[in-house]
C-alpha positions as CSV (number, residue, x, y, z in Angstrom):
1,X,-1.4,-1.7,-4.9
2,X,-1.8,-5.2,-4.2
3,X,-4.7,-5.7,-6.8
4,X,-1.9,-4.3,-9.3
5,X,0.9,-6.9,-8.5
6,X,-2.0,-9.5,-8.8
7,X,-2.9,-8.3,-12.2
8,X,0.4,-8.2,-13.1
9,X,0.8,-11.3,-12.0
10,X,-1.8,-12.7,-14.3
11,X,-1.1,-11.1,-17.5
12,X,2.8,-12.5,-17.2
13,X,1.1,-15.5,-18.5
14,X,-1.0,-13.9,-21.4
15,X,-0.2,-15.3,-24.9
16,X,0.8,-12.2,-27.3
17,X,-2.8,-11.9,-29.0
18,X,-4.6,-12.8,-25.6
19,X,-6.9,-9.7,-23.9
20,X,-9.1,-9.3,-21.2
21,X,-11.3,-6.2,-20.0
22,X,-9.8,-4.2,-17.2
23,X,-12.6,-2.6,-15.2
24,X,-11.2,0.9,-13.4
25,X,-13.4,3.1,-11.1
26,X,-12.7,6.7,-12.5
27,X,-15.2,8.9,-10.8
28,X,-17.2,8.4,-7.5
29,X,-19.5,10.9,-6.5
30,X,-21.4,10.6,-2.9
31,X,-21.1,6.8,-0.9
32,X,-18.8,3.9,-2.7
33,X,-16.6,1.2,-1.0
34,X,-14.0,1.5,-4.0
35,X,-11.8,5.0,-4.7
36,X,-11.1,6.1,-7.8
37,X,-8.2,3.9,-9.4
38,X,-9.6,0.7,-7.9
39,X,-9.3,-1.8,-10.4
40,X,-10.4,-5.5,-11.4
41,X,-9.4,-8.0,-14.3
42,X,-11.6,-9.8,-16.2
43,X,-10.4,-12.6,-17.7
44,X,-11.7,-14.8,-20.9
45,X,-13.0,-17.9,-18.4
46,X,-14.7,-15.7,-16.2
47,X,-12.0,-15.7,-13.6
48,X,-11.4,-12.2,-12.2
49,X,-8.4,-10.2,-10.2
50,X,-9.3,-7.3,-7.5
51,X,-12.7,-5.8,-7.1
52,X,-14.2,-2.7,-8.1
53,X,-16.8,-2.3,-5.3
54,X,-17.8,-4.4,-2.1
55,X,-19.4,-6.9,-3.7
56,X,-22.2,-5.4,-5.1
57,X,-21.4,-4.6,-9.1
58,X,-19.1,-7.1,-9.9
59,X,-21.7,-9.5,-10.9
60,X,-23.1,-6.4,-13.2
61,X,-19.9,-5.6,-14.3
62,X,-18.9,-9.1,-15.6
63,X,-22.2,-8.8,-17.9
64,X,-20.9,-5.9,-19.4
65,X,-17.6,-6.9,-19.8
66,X,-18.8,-9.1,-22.5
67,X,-19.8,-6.8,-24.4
68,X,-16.4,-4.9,-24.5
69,X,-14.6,-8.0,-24.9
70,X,-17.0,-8.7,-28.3
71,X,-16.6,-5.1,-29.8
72,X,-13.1,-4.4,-28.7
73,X,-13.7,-0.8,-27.9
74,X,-13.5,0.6,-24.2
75,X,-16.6,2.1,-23.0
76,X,-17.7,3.8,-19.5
77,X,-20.8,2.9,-17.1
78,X,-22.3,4.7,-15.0
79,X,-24.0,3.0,-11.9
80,X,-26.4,5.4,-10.4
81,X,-27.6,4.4,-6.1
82,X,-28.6,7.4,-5.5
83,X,-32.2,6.6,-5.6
84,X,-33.9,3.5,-4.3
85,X,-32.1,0.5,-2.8
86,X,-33.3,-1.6,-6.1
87,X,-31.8,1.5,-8.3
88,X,-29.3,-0.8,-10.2
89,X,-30.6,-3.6,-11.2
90,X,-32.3,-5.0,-8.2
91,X,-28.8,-5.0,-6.5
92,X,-30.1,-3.6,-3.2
93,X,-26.9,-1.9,-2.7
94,X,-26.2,-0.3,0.6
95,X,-23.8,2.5,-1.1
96,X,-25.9,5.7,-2.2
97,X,-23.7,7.4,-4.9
98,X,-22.8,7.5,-8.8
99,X,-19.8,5.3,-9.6
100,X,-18.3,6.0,-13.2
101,X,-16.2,2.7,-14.1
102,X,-14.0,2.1,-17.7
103,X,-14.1,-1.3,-19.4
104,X,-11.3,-1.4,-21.7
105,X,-9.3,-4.6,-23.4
106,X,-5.9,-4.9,-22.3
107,X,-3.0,-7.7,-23.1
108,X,0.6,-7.9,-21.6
109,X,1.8,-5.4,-23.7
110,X,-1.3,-2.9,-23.5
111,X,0.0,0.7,-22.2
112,X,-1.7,1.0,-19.0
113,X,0.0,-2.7,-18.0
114,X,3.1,-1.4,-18.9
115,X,2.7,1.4,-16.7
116,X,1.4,-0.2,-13.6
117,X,4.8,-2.5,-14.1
118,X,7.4,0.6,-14.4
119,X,5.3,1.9,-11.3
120,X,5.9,-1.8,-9.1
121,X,9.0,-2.4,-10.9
122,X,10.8,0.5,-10.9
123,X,8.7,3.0,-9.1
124,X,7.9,5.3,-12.0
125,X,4.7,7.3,-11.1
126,X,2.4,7.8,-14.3
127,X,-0.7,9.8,-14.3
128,X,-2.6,6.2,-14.1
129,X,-0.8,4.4,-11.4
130,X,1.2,5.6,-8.8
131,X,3.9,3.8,-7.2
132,X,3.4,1.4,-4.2
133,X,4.5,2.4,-0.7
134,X,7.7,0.9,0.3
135,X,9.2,0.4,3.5
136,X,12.9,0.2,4.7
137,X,12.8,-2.4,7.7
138,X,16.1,-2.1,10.0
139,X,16.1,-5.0,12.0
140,X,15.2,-9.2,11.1
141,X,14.0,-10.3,14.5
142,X,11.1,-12.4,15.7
143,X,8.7,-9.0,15.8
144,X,9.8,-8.4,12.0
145,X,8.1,-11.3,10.7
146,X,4.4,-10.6,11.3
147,X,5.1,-6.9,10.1
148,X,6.5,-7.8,6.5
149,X,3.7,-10.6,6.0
150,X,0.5,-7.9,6.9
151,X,2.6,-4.7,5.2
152,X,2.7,-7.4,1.7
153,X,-0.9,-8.1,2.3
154,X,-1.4,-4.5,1.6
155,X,0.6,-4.6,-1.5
156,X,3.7,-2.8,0.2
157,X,7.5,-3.1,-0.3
158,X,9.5,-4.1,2.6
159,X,13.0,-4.2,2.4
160,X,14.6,-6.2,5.4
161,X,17.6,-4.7,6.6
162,X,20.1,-6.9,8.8
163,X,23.8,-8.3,9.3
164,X,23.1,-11.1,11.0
165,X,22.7,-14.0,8.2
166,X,20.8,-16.5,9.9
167,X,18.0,-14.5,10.5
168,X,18.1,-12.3,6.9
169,X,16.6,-15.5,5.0
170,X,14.2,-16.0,2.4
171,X,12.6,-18.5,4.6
172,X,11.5,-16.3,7.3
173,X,10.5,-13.6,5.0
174,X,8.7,-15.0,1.8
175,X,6.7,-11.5,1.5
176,X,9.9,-9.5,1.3
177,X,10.4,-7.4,-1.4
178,X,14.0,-7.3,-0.9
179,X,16.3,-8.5,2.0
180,X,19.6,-6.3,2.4
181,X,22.8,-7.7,4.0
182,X,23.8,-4.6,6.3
183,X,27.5,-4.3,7.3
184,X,27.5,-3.7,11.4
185,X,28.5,-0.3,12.4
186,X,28.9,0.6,9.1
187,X,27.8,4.8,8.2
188,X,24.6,4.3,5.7
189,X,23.5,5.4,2.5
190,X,19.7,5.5,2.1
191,X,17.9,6.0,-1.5
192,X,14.4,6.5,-0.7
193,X,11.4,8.8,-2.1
194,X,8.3,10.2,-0.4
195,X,5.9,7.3,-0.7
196,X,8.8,5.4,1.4
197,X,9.0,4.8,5.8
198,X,11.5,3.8,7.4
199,X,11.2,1.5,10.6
200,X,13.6,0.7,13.1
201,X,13.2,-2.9,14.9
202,X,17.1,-3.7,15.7
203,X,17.1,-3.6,19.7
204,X,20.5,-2.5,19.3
205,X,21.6,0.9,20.8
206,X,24.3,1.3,18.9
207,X,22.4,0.2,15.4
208,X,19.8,2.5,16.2
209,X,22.3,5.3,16.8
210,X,23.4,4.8,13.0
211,X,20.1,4.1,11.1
212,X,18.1,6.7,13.0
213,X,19.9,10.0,11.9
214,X,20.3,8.7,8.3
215,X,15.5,8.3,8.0
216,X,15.6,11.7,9.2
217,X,18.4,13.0,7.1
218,X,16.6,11.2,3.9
219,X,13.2,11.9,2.3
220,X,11.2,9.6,3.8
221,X,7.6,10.0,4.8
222,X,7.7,8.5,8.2
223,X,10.2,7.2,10.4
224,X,9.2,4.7,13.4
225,X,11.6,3.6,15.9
226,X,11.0,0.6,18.4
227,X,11.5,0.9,22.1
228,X,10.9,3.0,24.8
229,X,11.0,7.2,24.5
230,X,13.7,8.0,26.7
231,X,15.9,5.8,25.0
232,X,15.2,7.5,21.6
233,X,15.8,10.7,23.5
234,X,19.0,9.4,24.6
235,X,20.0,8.9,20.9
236,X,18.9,12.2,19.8
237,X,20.7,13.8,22.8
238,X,23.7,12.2,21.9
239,X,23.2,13.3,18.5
240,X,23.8,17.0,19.5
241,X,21.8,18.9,17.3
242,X,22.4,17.6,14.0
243,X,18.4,17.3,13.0
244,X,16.4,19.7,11.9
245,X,12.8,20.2,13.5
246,X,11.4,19.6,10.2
247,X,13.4,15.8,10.2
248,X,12.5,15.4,13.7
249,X,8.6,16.0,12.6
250,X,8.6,12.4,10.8
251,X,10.0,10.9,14.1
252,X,7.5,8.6,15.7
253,X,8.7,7.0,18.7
254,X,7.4,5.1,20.5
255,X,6.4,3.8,17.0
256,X,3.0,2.9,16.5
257,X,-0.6,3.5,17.1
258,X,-2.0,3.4,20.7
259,X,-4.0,0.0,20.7
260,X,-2.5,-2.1,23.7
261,X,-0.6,-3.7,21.2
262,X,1.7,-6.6,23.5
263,X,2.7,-8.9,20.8
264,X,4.8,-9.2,17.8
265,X,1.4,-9.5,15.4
266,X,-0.6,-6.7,17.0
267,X,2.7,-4.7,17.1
268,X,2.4,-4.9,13.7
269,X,-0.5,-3.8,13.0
270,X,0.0,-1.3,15.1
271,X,3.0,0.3,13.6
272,X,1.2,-0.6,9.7
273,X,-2.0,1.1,11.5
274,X,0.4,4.4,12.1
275,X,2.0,4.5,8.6
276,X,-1.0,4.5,7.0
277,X,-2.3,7.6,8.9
278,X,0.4,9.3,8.2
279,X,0.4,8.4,4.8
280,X,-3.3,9.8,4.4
281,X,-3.1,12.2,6.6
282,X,-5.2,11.5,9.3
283,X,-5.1,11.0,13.0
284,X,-5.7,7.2,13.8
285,X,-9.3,8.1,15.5
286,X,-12.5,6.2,15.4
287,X,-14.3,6.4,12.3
288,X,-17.7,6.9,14.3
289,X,-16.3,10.3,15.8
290,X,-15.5,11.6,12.8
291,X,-17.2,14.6,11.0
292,X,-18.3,14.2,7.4
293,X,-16.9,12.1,5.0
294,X,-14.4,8.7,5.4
295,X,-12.7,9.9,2.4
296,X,-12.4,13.5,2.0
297,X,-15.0,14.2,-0.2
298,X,-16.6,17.5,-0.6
């Protein structure tokens, strides 16, 4: 998603008869580093947004790019590295597969941009883009700070929640999708959908006590909660049966991955680290134990 809000970004500042050629991986049979929907922007002066491989097509990709951009009409390529290491153009790729990729003009008002800004802006899935993963932060303490600037670096939504002023400022989170002014002890009301987590970081008790039943009670995917297990227990305890076992399978305290993590950065990247395995599924493991393919493929 973050390549999206870049593109975005930089076709804000088109002029109304102003295109470039937006490369998209489509297909990717066998070994690629890009998925399918990967995207990069091409732009007149040769400047370019996101990638559509490691490294190794873009240079290609730019030549053909021209060609588009001269004949106006979108057109697919096929790169083929299935057979020797010089089978596309000398590129000595390390990648065996066949990547399918669309080169198609696009200006701020072309379709697919409109849909990739309904999907940032308002999260309106399309069958192109799907909408970004957004998080609902509870909590604006020291160990929020490095989680909202790696969760933005991956093109994520964090909403800050807090009520304590001084710390809910722009200042400390510039990466913030949206900061939220909480009222203390206060019952909550939480709009969410299923590419949303939720993520308690308060170090209040009593906080915790309110924001935790509400995750549960909601739709999102995942809900983390900082702090030690008994005391989540102890919450839930207190609760007195008012979750259901399929609410209390999203609950993930102690929150995070197992990774030593001991301070506020690498806390972070643990609890990012998690979300993302639950998002895709998967169990947090080492790649090197795994059987088959990294992503899924048949």
């Amino acid at each position: 998603m973050k390549e999206i809000i870049e593109i975005l970004r930089s076709v804000s500042s088109f002029a109304d008869d102003e295109k470039a050629i937006l490369a998209t991986v489509i297909n990717v049979n066998g070994s690629g580093y890009r998925l399918p929907g990967a995207r990069m922007l091409m732009l007149a002066d040769g400047q370019t947004v996101g990638t559509v491989s490691g490294g190794c097509l873009e240079a290609d990709v730019l030549e053909r790019a021209k060609k588009v951009r001269e004949s106006g009409k979108s057109e697919v390529f096929t790169y083929d590295t299935t057979g020797n290491e010089d089978s596309v153009f000398s590129l000595n790729m390390g990648c065996r597969g066949v990547i399918d990729i669309l080169l198609e003009p696009v200006g701020k008002d072309s379709a697919l941009i409109s849909e990739m800004r309904a999907a940032y802006e308002r999260r309106e899935a399309s069958e192109n883009v799907e909408i970004p993963v957004a998080v609902m932060l509870y909590g604006a303490g020291a160990d929020a700070v490095p989680f909202v600037r790696i969760a933005s670096e991956l093109g994520w939504q964090v909403t800050v929640h807090d009520h304590r002023p001084a710390f809910l400022t722009k200042a400390r989170f510039p990466d913030a999708f949206a900061l939220v002014s909480q009222i203390i002890d206060q019952p909550l009301t939480i709009s969410s959908d299923d590419r949303t987590a939720g993520v308690i970081m308060t170090h209040n008790y009593a906080r915790d006590k309110i924001v935790l039943p509400a995750l549960l009670k909601s739709n999102v995917f995942y809900v983390g909660a900082l702090g030690p297990k008994r005391r989540t227990e102890q919450i839930l305890d207190e609760l007195a049966g008012d979750l259901t076992p399929e609410q209390l399978a999203r609950l993930y305290a102690p929150v995070g991955l197992d990774i030593g993590a001991d301070t506020p950065e690498s806390i972070a990247l643990s609890i990012i680290g998690e979300i993302q395995s639950v998002l895709k599924t998967r169990n947090g493991g080492h790649l090197r134990n795994r059987q088959g393919s990294i992503y899924d493929r048949k």
